[in-house]
N, C-alpha and C positions, 0 to 999 in steps of 0.2 A: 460339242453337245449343246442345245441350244438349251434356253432356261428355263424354256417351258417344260422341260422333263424333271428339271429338279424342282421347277415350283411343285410340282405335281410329288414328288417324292419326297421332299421336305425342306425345301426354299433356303438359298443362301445366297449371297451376294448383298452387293451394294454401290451400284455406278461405278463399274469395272472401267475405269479406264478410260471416261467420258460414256461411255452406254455397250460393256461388255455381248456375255453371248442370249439368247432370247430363245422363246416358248419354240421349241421343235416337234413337237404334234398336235396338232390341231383337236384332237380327241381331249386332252388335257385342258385346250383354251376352253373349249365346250361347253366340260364341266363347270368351267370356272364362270364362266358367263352363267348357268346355271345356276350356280349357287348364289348368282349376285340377284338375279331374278326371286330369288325365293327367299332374301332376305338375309343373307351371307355374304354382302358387299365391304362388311368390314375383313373378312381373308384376307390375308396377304396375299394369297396365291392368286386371287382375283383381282387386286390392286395390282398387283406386277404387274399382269397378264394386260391388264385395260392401260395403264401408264404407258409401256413400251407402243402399243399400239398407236396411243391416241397422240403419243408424242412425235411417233413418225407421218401421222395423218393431219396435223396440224400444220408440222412442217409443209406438209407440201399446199394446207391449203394459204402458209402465208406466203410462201413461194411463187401463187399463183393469183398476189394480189392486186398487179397491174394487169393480169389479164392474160399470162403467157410466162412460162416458165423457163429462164435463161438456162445457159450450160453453166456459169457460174453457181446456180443455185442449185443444179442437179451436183456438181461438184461437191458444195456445202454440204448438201447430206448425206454423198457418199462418203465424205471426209470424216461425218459424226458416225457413221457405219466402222470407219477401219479405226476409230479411235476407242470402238466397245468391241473390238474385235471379235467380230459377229463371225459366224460357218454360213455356209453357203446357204443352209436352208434360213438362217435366223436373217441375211441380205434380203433373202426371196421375201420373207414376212415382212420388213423395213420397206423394202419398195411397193408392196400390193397396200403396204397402209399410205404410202406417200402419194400412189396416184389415186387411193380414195377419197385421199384428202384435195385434189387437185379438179375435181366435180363440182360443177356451179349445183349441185341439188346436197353438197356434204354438210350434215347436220350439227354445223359447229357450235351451237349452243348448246343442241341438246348432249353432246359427245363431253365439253365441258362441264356441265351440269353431273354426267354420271361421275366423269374423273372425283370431283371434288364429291360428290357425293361420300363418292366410295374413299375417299381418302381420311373423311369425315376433320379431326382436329391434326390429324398430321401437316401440318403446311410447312414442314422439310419436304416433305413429298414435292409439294407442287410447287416450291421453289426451283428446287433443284428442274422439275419440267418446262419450266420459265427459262431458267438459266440455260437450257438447252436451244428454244427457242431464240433464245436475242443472240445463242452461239453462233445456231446456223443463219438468221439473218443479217447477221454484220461479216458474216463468209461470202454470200449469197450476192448481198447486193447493196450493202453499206445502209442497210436502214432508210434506204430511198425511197421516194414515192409513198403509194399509200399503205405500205405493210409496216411504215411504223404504227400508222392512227391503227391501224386492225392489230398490232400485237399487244398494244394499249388496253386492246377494249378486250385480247386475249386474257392479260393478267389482270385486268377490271374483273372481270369473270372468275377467276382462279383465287379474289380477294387480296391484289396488290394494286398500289396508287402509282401513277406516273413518279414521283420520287425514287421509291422503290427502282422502277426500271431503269430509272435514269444514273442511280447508282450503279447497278448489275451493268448496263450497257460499259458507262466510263471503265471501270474493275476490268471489263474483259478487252474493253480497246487499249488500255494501259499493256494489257498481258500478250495483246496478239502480235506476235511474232517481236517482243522484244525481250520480255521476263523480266521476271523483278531487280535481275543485276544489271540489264540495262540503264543508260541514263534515262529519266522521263523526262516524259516530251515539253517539258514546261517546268520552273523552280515550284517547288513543294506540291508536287502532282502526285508524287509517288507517296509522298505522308499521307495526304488528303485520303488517296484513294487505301490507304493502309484503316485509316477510322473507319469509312466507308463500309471495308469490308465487316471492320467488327461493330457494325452498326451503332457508332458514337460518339460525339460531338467532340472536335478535339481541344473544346476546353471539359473535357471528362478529368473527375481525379484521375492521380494513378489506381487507387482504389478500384474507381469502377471501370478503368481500362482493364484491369486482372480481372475484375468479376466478369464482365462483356465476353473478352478471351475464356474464360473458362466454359463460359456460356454457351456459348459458339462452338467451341470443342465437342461439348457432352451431346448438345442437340444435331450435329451433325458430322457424330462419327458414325464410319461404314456399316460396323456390325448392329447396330441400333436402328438405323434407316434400312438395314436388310430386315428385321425381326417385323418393320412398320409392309413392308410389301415392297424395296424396291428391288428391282430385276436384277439379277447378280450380271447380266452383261454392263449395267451402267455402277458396278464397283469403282472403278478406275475416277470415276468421275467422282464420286464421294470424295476420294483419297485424295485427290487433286484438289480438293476444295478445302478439306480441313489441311491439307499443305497450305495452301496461300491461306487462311487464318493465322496458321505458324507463322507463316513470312508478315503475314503485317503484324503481329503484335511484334517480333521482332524488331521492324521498321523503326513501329511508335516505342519502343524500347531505345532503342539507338539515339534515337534523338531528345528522350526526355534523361536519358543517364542511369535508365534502370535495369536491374540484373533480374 
């Protein structure tokens, strides 16, 4: 069942699983587009509904930032498809948003503009949309050429600093395809990137390495980020995030001697 029926019925989820199932009638998106028009853009059910979209139309248009869209990068996105494990119709919406996004006339400011609009002070929201973005571009085509400077100027737009991305980037290249019980690829990569996550400097007390981890917890657990509008196909993805929180405060636990 795609997620536009239960936005429309009473909205659950939360980044299922990197980007679970998604809007399955269109009558429902309608509405919700609707209600964003008349001044009802803080809905959740209309922030779902614009997120999942604008997140697959984005993709494709950084996809299609040299000028031509590899089969690696059509990979990438089907990858972030079976990892929200989308139904056949929630695929079909994923890909009509991906080759909208894929248009030299696709209105990517103004499409950004509404996301954050509507997303208004939640910026769990539009992290986690970010964190999707640099998912599929480091899938796609290693952050080559010019779709890094354009996903820059993506989360410039969305209210993140190259910092920022450059954190989120390291965090998921440490994670792709090795996992945190792998050796890192370098001495104290794996600590580093454990602060990183919990966004804090690793001369932090222990004090404020607890407060940070708690921090991070409450702000970005599933069912709280489902109540703000995120699509219950992209549960999984929640869940996977506030996991690697766990794992790094663990980490930074391990190595400072604390229980």
């Amino acid at each position: 069942m795609g997620w536009t029926g239960k936005i429309i019925g009473g909205l659950v989820g939360a980044l299922a699983g990197p980007v679970g199932a998604v809007i399955g009638a269109l009558i429902g998106h309608s509405h919700d587009l609707a209600e964003e028009e008349r001044g009802g853009g803080a809905d959740p059910r209309a922030v779902g509904a614009i997120l999942f979209d604008t997140a697959f139309a984005v993709m494709g248009y950084l996809a299609k930032a040299d000028g031509r869209v590899s089969a690696s990068e059509i990979d990438a996105a089907r990858g972030i498809m079976r990892e929200l494990h989308l139904g056949e119709a929630d695929v079909r919406r994923a890909i009509a948003a991906f080759t909208r996004g894929k248009q030299s006339n696709y209105p990517i400011e103004a499409e950004l503009a509404r996301l954050v609009r509507l997303c208004g002070p939640r910026h769990d929201l539009l992290r986690l949309f970010l964190e999707i973005q640099v998912r599929a571009a480091l899938a796609g085509n290693d952050l080559e050429g010019p779709v890094r400077s354009l996903l820059g100027g993506v989360a410039g737009r969305l209210g993140f600093g190259a910092v920022e991305v450059a954190q989120l980037e390291g965090v998921l290249r440490l994670q792709q395809g090795r996992g945190w019980s792998a050796p890192p690829p370098a001495p104290g990569a794996r600590l580093a990137s454990a602060y990183e996550v919990l966004a804090v400097p690793a001369t932090s007390s222990d004090a404020e390495v607890k407060k940070a981890y708690r921090r991070q917890m409450s702000e970005n657990h599933p069912d709280k980020l489902v109540a703000r509008g995120l699509p219950e196909s992209m549960q999984d993805l929640a869940k996977e995030k506030t996991q690697r929180i766990r794992e790094a405060y663990e980490v930074i636990c391990a190595d400072r001697g604390l229980r």
